[in-house]
NUVEXSE-101800 format. One record per residue (C-alpha): residue number from 1; residue in one letter; z, x, y. Coordinates in pm, 1 decimal. Each point is the difference from the previous one (the first is absolute). Last residue first. Layout:
BEGIN
<rec NUM,"A",<Z,X,Y>>
...
This chain:
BEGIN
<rec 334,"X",<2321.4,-2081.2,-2626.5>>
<rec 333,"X",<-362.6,68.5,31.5>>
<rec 332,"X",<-168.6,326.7,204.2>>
<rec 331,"X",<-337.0,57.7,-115.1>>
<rec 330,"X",<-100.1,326.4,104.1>>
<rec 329,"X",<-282.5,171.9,161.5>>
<rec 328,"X",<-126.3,396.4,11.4>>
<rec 327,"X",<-204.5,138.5,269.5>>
<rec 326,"X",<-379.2,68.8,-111.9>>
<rec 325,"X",<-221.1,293.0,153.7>>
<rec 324,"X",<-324.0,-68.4,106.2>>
<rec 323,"X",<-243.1,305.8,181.3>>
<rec 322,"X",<130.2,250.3,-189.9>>
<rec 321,"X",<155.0,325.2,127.1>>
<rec 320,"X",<-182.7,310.4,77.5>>
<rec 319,"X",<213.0,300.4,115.1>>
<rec 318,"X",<-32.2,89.2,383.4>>
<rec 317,"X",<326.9,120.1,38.2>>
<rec 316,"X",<34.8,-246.3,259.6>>
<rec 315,"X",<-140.1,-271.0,-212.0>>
<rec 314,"X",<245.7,104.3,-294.6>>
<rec 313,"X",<323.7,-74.9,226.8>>
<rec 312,"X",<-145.6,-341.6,70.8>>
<rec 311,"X",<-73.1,-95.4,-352.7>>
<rec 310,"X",<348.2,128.8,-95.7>>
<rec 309,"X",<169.0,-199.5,312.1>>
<rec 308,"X",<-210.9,-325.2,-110.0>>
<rec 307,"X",<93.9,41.2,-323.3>>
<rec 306,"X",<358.8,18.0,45.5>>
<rec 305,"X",<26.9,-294.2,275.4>>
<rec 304,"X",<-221.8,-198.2,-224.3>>
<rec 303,"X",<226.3,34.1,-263.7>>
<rec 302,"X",<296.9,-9.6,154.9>>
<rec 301,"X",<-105.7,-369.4,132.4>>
<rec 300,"X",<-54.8,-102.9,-372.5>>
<rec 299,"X",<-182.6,-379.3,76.3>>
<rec 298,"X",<194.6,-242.1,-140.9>>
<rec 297,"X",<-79.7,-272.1,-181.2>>
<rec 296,"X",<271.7,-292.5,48.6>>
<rec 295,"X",<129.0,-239.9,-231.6>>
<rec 294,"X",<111.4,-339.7,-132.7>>
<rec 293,"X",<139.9,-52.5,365.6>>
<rec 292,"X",<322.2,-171.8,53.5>>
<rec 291,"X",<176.5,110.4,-247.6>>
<rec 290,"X",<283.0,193.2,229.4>>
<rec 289,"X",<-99.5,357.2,-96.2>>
<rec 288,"X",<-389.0,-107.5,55.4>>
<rec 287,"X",<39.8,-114.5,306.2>>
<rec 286,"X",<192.8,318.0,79.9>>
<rec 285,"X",<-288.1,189.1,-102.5>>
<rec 284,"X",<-221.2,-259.8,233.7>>
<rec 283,"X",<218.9,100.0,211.5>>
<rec 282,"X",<-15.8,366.3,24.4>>
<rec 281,"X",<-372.1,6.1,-47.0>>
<rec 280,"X",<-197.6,18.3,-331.7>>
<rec 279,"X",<-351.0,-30.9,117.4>>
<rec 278,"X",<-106.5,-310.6,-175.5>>
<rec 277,"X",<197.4,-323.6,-62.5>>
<rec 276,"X",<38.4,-275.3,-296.8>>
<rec 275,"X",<168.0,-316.4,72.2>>
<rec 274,"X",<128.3,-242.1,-314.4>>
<rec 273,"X",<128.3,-379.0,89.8>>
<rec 272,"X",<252.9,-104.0,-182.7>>
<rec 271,"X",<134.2,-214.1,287.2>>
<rec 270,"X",<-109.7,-126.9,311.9>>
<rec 269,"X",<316.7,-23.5,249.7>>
<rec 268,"X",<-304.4,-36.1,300.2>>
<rec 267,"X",<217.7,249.6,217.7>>
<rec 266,"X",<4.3,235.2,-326.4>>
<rec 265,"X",<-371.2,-44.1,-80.8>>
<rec 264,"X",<-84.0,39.0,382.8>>
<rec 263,"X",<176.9,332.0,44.6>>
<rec 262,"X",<-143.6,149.6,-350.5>>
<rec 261,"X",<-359.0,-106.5,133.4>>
<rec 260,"X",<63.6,204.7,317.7>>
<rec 259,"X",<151.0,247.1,-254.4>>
<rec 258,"X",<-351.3,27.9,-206.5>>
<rec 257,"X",<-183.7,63.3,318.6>>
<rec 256,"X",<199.4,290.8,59.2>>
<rec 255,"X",<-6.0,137.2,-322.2>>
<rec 254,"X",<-381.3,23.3,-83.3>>
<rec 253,"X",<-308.6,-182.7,-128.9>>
<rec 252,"X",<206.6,-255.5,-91.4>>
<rec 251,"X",<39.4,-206.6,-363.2>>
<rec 250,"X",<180.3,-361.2,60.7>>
<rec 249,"X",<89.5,-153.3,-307.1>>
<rec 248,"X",<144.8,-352.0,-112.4>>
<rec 247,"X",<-246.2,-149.6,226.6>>
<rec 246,"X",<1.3,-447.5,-113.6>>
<rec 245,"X",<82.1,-103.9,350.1>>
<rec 244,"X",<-355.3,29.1,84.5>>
<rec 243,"X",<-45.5,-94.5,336.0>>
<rec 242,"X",<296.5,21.1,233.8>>
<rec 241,"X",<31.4,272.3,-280.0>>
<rec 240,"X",<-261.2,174.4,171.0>>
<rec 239,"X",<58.1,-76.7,348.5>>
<rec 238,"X",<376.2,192.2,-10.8>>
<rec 237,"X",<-115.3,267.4,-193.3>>
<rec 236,"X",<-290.5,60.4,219.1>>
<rec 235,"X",<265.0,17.9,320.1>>
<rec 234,"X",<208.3,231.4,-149.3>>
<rec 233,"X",<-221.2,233.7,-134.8>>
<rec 232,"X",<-151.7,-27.7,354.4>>
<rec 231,"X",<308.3,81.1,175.2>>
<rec 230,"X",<37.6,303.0,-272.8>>
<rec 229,"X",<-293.6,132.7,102.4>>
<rec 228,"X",<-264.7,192.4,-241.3>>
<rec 227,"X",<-282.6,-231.2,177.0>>
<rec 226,"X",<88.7,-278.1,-195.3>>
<rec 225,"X",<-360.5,-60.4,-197.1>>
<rec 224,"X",<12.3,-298.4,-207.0>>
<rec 223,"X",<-4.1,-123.3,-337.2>>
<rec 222,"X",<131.7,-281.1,-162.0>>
<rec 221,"X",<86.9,-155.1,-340.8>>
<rec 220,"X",<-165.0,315.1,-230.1>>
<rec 219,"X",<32.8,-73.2,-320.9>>
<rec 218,"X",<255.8,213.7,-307.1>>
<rec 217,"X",<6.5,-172.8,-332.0>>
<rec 216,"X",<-254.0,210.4,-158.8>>
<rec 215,"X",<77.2,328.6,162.5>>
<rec 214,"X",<-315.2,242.2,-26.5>>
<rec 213,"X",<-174.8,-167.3,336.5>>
<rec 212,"X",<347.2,42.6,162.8>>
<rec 211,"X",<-35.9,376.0,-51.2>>
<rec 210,"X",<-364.7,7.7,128.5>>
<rec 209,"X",<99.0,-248.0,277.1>>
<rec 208,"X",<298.0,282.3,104.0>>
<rec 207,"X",<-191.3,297.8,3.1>>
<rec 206,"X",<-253.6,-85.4,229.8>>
<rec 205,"X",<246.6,-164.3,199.8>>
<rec 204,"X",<180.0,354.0,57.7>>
<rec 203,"X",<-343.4,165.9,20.3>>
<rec 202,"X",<-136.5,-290.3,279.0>>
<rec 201,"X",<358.0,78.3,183.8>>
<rec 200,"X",<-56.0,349.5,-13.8>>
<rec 199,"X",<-382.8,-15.0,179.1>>
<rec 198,"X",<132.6,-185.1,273.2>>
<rec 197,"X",<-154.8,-260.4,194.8>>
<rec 196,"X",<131.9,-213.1,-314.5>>
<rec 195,"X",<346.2,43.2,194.3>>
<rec 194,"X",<288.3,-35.1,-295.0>>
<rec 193,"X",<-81.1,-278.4,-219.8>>
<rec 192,"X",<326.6,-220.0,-59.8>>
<rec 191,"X",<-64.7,-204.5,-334.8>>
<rec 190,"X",<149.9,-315.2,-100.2>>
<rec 189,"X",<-11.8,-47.1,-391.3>>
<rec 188,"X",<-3.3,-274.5,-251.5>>
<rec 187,"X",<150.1,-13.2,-285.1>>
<rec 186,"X",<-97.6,-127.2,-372.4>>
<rec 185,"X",<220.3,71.1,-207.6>>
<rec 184,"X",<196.2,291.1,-187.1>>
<rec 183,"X",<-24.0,279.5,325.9>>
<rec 182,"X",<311.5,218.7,-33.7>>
<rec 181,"X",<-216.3,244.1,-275.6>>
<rec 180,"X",<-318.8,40.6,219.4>>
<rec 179,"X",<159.6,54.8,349.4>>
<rec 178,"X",<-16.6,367.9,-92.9>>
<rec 177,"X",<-376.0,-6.5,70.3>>
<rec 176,"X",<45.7,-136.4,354.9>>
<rec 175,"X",<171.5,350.7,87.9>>
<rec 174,"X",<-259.0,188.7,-227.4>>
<rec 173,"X",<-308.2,-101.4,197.1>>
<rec 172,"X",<200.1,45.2,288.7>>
<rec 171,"X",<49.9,359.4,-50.2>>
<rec 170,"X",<-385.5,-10.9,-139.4>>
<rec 169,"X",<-147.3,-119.5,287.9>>
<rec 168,"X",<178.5,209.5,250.7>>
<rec 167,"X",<-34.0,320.2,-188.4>>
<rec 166,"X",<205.5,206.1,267.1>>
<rec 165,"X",<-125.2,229.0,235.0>>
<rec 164,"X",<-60.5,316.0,151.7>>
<rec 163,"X",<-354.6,81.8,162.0>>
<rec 162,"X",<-94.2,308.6,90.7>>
<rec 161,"X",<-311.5,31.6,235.2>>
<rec 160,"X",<-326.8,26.1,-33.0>>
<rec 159,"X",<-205.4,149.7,300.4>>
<rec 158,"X",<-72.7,-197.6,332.3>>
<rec 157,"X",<-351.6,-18.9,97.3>>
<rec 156,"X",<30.3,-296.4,159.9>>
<rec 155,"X",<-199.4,-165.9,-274.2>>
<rec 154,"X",<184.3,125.1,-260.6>>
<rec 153,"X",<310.1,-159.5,144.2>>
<rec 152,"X",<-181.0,-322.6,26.7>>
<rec 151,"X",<-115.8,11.5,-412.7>>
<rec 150,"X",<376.4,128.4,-51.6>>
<rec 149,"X",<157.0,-263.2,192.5>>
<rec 148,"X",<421.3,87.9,51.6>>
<rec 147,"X",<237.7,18.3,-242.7>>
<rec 146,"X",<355.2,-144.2,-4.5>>
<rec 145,"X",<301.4,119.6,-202.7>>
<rec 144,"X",<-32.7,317.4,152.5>>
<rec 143,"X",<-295.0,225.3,172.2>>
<rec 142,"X",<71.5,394.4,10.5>>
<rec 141,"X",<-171.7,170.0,321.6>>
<rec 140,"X",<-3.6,354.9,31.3>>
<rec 139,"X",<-91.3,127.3,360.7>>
<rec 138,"X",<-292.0,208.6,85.2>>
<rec 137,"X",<-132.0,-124.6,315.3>>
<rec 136,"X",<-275.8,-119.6,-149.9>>
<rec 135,"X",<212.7,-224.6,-238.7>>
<rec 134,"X",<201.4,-155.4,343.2>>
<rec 133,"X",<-271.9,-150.6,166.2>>
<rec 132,"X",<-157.6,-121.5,-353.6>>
<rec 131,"X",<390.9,-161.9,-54.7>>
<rec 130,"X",<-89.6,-149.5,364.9>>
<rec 129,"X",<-325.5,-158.5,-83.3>>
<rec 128,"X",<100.8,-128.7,-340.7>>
<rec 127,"X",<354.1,-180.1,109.7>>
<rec 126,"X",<-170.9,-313.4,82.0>>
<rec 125,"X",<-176.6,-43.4,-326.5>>
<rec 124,"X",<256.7,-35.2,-274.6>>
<rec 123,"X",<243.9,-145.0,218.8>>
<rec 122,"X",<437.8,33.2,17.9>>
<rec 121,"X",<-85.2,365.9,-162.0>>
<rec 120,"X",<314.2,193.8,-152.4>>
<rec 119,"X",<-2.9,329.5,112.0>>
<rec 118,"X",<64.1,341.1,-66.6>>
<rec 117,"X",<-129.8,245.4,270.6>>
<rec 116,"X",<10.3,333.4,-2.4>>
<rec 115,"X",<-56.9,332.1,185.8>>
<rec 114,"X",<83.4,-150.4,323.1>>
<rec 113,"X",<-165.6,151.3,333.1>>
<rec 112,"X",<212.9,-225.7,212.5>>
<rec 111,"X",<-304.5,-151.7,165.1>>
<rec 110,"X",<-139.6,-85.7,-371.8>>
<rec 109,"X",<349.1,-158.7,-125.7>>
<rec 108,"X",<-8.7,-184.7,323.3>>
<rec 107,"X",<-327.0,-161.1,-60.6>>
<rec 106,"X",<108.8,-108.6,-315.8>>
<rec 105,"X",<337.1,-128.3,128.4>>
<rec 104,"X",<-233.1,-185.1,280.0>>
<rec 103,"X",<-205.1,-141.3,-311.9>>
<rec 102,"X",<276.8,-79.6,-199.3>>
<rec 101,"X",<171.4,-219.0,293.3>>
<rec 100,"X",<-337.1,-183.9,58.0>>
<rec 99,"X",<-26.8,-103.2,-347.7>>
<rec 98,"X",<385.0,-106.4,9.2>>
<rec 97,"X",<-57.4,-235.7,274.1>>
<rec 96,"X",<-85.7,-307.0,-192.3>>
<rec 95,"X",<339.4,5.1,-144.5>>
<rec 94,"X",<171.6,190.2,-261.6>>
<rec 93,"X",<150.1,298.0,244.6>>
<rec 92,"X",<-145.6,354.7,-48.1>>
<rec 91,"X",<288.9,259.1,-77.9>>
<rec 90,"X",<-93.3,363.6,114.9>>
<rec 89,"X",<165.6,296.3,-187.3>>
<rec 88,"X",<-59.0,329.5,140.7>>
<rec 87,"X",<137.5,272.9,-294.1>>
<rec 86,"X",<10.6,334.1,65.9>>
<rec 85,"X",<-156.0,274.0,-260.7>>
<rec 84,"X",<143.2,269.4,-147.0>>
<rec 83,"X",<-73.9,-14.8,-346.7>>
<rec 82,"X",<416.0,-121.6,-50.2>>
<rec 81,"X",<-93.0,-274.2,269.0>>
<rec 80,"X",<-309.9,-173.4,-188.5>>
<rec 79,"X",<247.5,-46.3,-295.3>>
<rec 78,"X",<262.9,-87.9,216.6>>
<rec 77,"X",<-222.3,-292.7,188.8>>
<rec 76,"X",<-140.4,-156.8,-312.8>>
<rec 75,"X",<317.9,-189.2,-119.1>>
<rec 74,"X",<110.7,-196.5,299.0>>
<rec 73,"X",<-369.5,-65.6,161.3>>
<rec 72,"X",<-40.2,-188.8,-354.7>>
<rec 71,"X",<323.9,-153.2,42.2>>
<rec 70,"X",<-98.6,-111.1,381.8>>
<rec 69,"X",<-332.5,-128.6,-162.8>>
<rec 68,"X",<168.3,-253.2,-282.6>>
<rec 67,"X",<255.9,-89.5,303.6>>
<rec 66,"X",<-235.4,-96.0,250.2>>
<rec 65,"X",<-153.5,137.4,299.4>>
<rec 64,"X",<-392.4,37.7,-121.7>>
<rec 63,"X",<-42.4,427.8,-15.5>>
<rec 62,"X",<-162.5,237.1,189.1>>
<rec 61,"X",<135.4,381.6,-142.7>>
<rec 60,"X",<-140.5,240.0,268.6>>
<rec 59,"X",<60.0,325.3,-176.6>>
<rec 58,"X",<75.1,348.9,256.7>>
<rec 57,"X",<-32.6,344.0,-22.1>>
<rec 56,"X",<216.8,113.3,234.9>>
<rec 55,"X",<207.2,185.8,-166.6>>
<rec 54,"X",<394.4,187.0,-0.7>>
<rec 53,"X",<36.6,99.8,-370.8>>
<rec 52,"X",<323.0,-86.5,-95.5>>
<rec 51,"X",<319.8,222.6,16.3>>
<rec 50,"X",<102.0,-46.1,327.2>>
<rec 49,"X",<-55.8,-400.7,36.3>>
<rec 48,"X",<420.9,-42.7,-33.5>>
<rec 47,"X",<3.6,212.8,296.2>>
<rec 46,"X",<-288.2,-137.5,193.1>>
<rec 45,"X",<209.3,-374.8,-46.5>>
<rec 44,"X",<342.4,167.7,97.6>>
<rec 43,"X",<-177.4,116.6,303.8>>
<rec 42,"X",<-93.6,-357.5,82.4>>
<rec 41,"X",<301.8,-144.1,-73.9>>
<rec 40,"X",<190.2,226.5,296.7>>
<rec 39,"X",<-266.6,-89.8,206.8>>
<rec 38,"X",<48.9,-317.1,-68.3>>
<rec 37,"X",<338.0,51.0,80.4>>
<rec 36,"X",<3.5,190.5,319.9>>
<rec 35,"X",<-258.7,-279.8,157.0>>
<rec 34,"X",<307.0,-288.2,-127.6>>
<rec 33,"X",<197.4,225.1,178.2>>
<rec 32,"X",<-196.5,36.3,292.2>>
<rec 31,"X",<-34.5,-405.4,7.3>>
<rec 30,"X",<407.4,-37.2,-42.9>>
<rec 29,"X",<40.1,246.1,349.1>>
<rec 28,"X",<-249.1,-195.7,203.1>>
<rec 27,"X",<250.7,-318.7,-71.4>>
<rec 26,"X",<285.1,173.1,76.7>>
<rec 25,"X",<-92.2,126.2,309.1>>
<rec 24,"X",<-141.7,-317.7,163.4>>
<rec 23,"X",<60.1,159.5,342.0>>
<rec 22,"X",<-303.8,240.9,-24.4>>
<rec 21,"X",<-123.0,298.6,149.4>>
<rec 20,"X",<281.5,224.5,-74.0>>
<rec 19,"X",<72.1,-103.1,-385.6>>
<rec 18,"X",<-409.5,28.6,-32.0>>
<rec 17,"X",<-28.1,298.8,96.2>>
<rec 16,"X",<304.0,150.5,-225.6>>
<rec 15,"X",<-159.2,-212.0,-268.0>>
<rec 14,"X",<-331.6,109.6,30.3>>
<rec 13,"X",<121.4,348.0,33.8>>
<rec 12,"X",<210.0,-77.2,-332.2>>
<rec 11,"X",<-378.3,-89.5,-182.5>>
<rec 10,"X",<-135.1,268.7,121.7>>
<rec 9,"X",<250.3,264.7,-136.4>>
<rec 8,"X",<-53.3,-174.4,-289.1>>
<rec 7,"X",<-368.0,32.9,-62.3>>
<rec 6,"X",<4.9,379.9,115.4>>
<rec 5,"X",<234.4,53.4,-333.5>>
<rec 4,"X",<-232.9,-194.0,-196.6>>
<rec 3,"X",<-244.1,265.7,107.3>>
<rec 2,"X",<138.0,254.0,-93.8>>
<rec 1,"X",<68.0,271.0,267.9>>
């Protein structure tokens, strides 16, 4: 007898049991259909499975939970899925938690006996012990966006790993660059530093006082470090024309500061007053739609979620792949 067939007999004992037992018939009756159903939806799933490979090779994909990741996430998961593999996707939350949630998805990558890992780090140096955990063990580990310390990594005897990227200094450097033709006077300029803990936010203003160096009439007005939060875009905004009411620029180290400093522009009714953003989010596009920001550089989510599937798919065939890889940018104007 099949065994779906075994499953339903069940189910209508339960019911005739429960019909006898019980005074709140109707009631029992609605939770053994709702049992019936997902049953029902459940078979329908292994059906429409039927002709794909049935694995358990498993990728732990440990991501930051926000829209740029999710649409990485999006895009890699049916490559990795058409080689067979199953896709565990862990979101880490942006808060001082989220180097304690990679490390238990880490850890539960290793006690799941995953073959891969792909993984954007939240610390350069936290992650080192538990990525070494999870090397001897054998799994493939792809590093995004963020990189973790070589010279400490070394150290801890864990091997090179692949690192894919963009050219932060130089997708800034061109961002600012562009500025050259709108800027006829002298202007000055309020700048929104991402975290200067962090190794992309040095690039990004790397990038942008060599660009504002080769602008004659461009000077920087104020700069400060605004965490990459909007509430602190918001908030520096807000002090810094307090103080210098002469800004006619605000460059930010990415989107979400430059909409805190969008909010307080508008609520201020400040006019003619050009923002630039970084990471090319939904709205900051939309931003840029509207005229309200210059631009926005965006990182190419597709391609990171291509080449990270590619480099993945050649670690478990044990092809070499190089240890930097570049993801494409693009300035996104009106």
């Amino acid at each position: 007898m099949k065994k779906s067939t075994l499953g339903f007999m069940t189910l209508f004992l339960i019911v005739s049991l429960l019909s006898a037992c019980s005074s709140n018939q109707s009631h029992l009756e609605a939770e053994v259909d709702q049992l019936i159903e997902k049953r029902l939806n459940q078979e329908k799933d292994v059906t429409s499975l039927a002709n794909h490979t049935i694995t358990d090779k498993e990728v732990f994909v440990i991501l930051k939970k926000d829209g740029f990741f999710k649409t990485i996430a999006k895009n890699l998961t049916p490559t990795l899925e058409k080689e067979g593999y199953h896709i565990h996707i862990e979101y880490s939350s942006d808060s001082n938690q989220r180097t304690k949630e990679e490390i238990e998805a880490i850890e539960e990558a290793i006690s799941s006996k995953a073959e891969g890992i792909i993984i954007s780090p939240g610390d350069n140096t936290a992650l080192i012990d538990p990525l070494k955990r999870a090397q001897d063990q054998g799994i493939k580990i792809v590093l995004l966006d963020k990189n973790i310390d070589k010279n400490k990594a070394e150290e801890k005897g864990l091997s090179s790993l692949p690192y894919l990227h963009i050219d932060n200094e130089t997708a800034f450097y061109n961002g600012v660059k562009s500025l050259k033709n709108l800027v006829k006077e002298p202007t000055e300029v309020l700048m929104l530093l991402g975290n200067q803990n962090s190794s992309i936010a040095v690039k990004r203003k790397t990038g942008a006082l060599r660009a504002i160096g080769e602008i004659e009439n461009l000077h920087i007005g104020i700069m400060e470090d605004g965490l990459w939060r909007l509430t602190k875009g918001y908030e520096i905004t807000k002090k810094a024309f307090s103080k210098n009411p002469n800004i006619k620029i605000i460059l930010s180290g990415n989107d979400n500061m430059a909409l805190g400093a969008l909010q307080y522009v508008e609520e201020a009714h400040l006019k003619n007053i050009l923002i630039t953003g970084f990471d090319g989010l939904p709205k900051a596009k939309e931003a840029v739609a509207n005229g309200n920001f210059l631009y926005t550089i965006e990182q190419d989510a597709k391609d990171y979620a291509k080449k990270s599937a590619e480099t993945m798919i050649k670690l478990m065939h044990n092809e070499n792949v190089p240890e930097d890889i570049t993801i494409n940018t693009h300035i996104i104007k009106k």
